[in-house]
C-alpha positions, 0 to 999 in steps of 0.5 A: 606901505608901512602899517601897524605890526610890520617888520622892519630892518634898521639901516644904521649902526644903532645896535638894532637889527629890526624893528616892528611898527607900532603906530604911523604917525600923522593923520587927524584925531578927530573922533570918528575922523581919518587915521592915518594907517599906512606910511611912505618913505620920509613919514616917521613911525612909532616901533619896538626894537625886536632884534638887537645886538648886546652892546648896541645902544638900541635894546630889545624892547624898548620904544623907538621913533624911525623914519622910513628910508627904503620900502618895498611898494613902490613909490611914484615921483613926480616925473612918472617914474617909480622907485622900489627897493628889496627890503622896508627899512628904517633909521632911528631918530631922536625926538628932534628928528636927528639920527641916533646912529653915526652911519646909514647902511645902504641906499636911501630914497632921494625923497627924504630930502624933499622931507628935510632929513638932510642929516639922514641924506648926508650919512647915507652911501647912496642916494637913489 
């Protein structure tokens, strides 16, 4: 579970090391209506670059949009088992949902495919 103000690490080659969620996207904007305030793995959030190697192309500060590939909550499949990881971490994505790096370090969670990030999938080393 992802909220607003958590710390993430950024799994892909980027040039950013970690992140902080700015806002969860989805949800309703009717006044007075459900916001949505935590996100899975596969839901997409709004986050500021933190930390950032110099001559990456992610600068500290700047605004990103990520998806969310590993959390530490665990997360129910539909056969009754549960999959976890050590670390909430995320890869940055463009406007079209493509992946901005060319490599995801470490493993993903196979919901993403359910999610249609095939691109994300396919870059990774593993899928859990």
């Amino acid at each position: 579970m992802i909220q607003m103000r958590s710390i993430l690490d950024v799994a892909d080659n980027t040039g950013a090391r970690t992140v902080r969620a700015i806002r969860v996207l989805g949800g309703s904007t009717r006044r007075g209506g459900f916001k949505r305030l935590t996100a899975g793995i596969g839901d997409i959030v709004i986050a500021s670059v933190q930390k950032a190697i110099p001559s990456g192309e992610a600068k500290k500060g700047e605004v990103v949009r990520c998806v969310i590939v590993r959390t530490k909550y665990p997360t129910r499949r539909p056969d009754g088992s549960y999959v976890r990881f050590d670390r909430n971490a995320v890869v940055l994505i463009d406007k079209e949902g493509n992946p901005r790096g060319t490599r995801v370090f470490g493993a993903v969670a196979r919901e993403l495919r359910v999610k249609r990030y095939m691109r994300i999938v396919s870059l990774a080393s593993e899928v859990v």
